[in-house]
FIKOLZA-1660 file (N, C-alpha, C; in steps of 0.1 Angstrom, whole numbers, plus 5000, padded with zeros to 4 digits):
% residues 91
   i   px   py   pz ch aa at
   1 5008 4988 5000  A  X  N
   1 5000 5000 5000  A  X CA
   1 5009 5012 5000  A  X  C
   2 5005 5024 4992  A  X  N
   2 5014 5032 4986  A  X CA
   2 5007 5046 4997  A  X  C
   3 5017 5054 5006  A  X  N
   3 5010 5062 5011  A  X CA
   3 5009 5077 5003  A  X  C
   4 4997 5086 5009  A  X  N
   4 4990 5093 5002  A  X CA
   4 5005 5106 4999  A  X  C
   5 5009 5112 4993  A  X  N
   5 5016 5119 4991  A  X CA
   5 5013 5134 4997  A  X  C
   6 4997 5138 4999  A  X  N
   6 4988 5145 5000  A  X CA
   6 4991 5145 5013  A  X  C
   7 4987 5133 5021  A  X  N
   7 4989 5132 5039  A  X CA
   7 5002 5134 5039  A  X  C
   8 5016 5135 5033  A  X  N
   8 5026 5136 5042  A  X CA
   8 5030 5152 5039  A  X  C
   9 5023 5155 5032  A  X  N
   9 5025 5171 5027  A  X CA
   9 5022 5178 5037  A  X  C
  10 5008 5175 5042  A  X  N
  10 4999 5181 5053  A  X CA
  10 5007 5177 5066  A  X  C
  11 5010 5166 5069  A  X  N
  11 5023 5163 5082  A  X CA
  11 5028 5171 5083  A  X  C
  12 5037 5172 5071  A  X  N
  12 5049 5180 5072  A  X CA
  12 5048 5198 5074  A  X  C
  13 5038 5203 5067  A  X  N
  13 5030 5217 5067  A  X CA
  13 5028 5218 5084  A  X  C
  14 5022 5209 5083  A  X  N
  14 5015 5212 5104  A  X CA
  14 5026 5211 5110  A  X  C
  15 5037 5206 5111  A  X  N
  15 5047 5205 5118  A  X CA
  15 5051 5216 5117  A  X  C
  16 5059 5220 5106  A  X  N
  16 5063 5238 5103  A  X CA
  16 5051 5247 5112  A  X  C
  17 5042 5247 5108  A  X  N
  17 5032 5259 5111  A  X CA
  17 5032 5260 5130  A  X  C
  18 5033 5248 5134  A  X  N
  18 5035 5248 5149  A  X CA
  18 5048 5249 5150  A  X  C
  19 5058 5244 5146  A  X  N
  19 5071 5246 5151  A  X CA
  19 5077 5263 5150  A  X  C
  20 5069 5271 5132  A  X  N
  20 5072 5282 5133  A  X CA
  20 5065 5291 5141  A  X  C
  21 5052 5290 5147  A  X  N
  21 5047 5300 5158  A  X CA
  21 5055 5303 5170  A  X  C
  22 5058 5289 5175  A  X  N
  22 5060 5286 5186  A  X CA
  22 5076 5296 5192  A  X  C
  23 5083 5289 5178  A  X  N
  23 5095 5303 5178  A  X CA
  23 5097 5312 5173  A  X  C
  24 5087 5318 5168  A  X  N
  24 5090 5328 5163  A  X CA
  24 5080 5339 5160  A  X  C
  25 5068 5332 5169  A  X  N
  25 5053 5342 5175  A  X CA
  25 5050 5347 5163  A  X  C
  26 5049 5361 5169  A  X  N
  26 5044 5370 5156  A  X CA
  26 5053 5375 5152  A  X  C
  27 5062 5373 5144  A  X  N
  27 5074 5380 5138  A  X CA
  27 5073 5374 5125  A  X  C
  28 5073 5358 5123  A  X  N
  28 5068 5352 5115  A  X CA
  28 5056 5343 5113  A  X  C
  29 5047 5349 5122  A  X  N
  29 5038 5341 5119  A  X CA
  29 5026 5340 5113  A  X  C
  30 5029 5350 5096  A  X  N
  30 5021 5346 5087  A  X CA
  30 5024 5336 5078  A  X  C
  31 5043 5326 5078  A  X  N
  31 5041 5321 5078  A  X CA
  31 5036 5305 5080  A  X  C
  32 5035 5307 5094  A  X  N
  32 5030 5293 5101  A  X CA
  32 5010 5296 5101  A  X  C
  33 5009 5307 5094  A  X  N
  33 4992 5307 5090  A  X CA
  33 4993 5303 5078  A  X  C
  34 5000 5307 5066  A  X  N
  34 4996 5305 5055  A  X CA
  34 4998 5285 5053  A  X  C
  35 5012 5281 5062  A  X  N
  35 5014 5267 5062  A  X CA
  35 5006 5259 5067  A  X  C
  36 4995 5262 5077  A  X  N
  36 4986 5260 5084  A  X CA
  36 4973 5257 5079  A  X  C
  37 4967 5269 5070  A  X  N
  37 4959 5267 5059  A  X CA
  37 4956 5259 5050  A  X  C
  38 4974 5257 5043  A  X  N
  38 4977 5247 5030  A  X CA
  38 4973 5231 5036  A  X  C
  39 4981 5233 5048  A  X  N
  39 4981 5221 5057  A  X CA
  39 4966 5210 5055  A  X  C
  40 4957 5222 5063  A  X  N
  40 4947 5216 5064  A  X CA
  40 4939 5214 5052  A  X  C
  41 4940 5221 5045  A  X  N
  41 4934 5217 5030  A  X CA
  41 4940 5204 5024  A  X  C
  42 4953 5201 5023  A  X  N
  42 4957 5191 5018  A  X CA
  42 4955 5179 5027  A  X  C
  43 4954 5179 5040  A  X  N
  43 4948 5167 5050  A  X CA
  43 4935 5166 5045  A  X  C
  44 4925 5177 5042  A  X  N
  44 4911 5170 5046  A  X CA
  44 4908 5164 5025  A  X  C
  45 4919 5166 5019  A  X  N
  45 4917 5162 5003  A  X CA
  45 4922 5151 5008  A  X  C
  46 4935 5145 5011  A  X  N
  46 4941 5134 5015  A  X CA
  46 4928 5125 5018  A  X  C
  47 4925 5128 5033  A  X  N
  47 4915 5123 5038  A  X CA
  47 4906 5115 5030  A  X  C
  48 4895 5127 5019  A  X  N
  48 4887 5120 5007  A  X CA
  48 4893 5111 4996  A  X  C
  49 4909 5115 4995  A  X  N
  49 4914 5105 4983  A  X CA
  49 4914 5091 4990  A  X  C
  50 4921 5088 5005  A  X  N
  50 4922 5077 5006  A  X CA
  50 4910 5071 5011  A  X  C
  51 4896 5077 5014  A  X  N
  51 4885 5067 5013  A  X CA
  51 4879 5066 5005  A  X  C
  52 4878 5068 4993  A  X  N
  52 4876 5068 4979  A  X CA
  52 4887 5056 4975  A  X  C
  53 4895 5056 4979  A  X  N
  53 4905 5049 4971  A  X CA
  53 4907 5031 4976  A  X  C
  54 4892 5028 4981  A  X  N
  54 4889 5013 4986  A  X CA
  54 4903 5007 4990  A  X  C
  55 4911 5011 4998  A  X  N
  55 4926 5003 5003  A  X CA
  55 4940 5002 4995  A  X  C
  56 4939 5009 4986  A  X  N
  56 4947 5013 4977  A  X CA
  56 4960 5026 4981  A  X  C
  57 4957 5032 4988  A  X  N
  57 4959 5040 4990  A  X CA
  57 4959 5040 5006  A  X  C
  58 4971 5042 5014  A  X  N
  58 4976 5047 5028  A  X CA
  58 4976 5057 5032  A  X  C
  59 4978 5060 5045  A  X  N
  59 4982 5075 5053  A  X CA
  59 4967 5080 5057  A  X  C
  60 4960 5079 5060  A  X  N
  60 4951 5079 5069  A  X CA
  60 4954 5087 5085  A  X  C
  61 4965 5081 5090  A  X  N
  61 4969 5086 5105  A  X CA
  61 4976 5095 5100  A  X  C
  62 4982 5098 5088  A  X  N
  62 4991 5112 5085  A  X CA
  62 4982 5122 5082  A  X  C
  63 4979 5121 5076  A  X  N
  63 4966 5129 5072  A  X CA
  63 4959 5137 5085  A  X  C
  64 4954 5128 5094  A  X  N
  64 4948 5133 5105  A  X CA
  64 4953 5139 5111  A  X  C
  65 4966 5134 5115  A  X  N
  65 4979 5144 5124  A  X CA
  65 4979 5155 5115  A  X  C
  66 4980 5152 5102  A  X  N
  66 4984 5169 5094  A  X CA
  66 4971 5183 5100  A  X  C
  67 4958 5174 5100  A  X  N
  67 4947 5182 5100  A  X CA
  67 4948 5189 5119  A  X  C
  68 4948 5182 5125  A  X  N
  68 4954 5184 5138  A  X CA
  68 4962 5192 5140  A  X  C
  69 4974 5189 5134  A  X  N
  69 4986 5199 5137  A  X CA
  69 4988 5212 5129  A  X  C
  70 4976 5217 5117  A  X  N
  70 4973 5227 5119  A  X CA
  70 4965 5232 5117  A  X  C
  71 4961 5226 5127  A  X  N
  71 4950 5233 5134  A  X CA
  71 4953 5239 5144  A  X  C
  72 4959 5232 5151  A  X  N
  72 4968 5237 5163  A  X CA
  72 4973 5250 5158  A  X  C
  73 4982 5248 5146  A  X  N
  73 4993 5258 5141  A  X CA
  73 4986 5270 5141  A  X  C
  74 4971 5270 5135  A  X  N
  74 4965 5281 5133  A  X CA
  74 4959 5292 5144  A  X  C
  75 4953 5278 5155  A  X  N
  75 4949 5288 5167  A  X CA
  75 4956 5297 5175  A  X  C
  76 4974 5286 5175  A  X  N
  76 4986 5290 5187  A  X CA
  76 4988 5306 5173  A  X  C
  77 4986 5308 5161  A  X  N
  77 4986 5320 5155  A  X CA
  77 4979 5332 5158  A  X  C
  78 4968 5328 5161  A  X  N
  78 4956 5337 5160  A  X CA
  78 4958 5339 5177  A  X  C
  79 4960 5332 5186  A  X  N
  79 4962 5335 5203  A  X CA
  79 4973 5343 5202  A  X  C
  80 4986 5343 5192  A  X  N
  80 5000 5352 5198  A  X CA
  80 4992 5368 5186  A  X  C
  81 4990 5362 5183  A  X  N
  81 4982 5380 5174  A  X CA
  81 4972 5388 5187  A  X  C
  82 4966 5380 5190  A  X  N
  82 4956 5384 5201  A  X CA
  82 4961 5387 5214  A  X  C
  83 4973 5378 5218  A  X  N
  83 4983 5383 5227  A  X CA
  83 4992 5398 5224  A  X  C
  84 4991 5399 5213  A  X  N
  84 5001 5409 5209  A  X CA
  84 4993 5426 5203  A  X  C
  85 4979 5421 5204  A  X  N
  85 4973 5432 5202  A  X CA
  85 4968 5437 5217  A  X  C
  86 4966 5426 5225  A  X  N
  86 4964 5430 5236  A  X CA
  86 4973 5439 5245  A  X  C
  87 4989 5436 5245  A  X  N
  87 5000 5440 5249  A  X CA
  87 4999 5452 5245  A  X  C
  88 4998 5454 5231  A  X  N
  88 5002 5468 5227  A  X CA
  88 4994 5480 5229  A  X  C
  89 4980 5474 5230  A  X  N
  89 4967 5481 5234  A  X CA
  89 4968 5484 5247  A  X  C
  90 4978 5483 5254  A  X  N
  90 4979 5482 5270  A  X CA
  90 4988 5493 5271  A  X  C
  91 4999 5493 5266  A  X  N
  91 5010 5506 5264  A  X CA
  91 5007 5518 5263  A  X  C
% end
């Protein structure tokens, strides 16, 4: 069984998009939104290719982790923006 190309994309995207928030907040963190986005688009396509694709097709648990992880990527984005408008609105 040949895994989804799609699911390791979306892995890989979610990982970045959380690993770039995390260090690098809001400084760069339109790109761990834009990776985030892609991310989950490409997990929830993955998703429909590989149940369409009657067992032919792997990566199922990649896929999900992709959609998971950014998701995560997107909210820890949207919380340091909201952290950082708060901060500054405070000054």
């Amino acid at each position: 069984m040949k895994n989804s190309g799609l699911a390791v994309a979306s892995l890989v995207l979610g990982i970045v998009a959380v690993v770039v928030v995390l260090l690098f907040g809001v400084f760069f963190g339109w790109i761990s939104a834009i990776c985030a986005i892609v991310g989950l688009i490409l997990g929830i396509v993955a998703k429909g290719q590989i149940k369409s694709s009657n067992g032919q097709i792997g990566g199922n648990g990649m896929a999900l982790a992709g959609i998971i992880l950014s998701v995560a990527g997107l909210l820890l984005w949207i919380l340091s923006m909201v952290a950082c408008a708060a901060l500054f609105s405070a000054l």
